[in-house]
N, C-alpha and C positions, 0 to 999 in steps of 0.2 A: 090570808084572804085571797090576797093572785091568784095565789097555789093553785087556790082551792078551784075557783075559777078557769085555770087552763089547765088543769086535771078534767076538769067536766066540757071541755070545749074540741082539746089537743089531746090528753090521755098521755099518761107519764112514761109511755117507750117514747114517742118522739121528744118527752120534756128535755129527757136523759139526752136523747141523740141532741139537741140543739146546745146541749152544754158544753158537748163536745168539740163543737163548730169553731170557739176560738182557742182552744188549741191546737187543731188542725189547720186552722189558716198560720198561727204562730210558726209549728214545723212548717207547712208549706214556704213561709219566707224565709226562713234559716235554709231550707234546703235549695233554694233559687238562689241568695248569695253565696251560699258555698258552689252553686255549678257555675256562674259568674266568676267565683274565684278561681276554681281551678281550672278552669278553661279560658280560653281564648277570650278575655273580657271586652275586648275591641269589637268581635263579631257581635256582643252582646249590643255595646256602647254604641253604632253607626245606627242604630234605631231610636234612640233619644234622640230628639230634632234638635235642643242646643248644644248637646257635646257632637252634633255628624259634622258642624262645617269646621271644627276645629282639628281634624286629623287629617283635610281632603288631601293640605300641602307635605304631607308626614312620612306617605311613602315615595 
């Protein structure tokens, strides 16, 4: 009955594209901690406000 309802509202190309959305956010964060990992994580971490004043005395 939804279906049937945002078939006749949305139209089932964008139904298809909106199913898609949480696997795309899924990759998207796999692919943010993998660039966190392999990169310089500290450049990352000094912009989270409770881990920035825990490194200030570090270098």
């Amino acid at each position: 009955m939804i279906q049937n309802i945002l078939n006749k509202v949305v139209g089932a190309k964008y139904i298809s594209i909106l199913r898609t959305v949480p696997n795309a956010v899924a990759w998207g964060t796999v692919g943010g901690v993998a660039l966190i990992h392999f990169t310089d994580w500290r450049l990352f971490l000094d912009y989270v406000p409770y881990i920035k004043g825990k490194f200030k005395n570090d270098e």
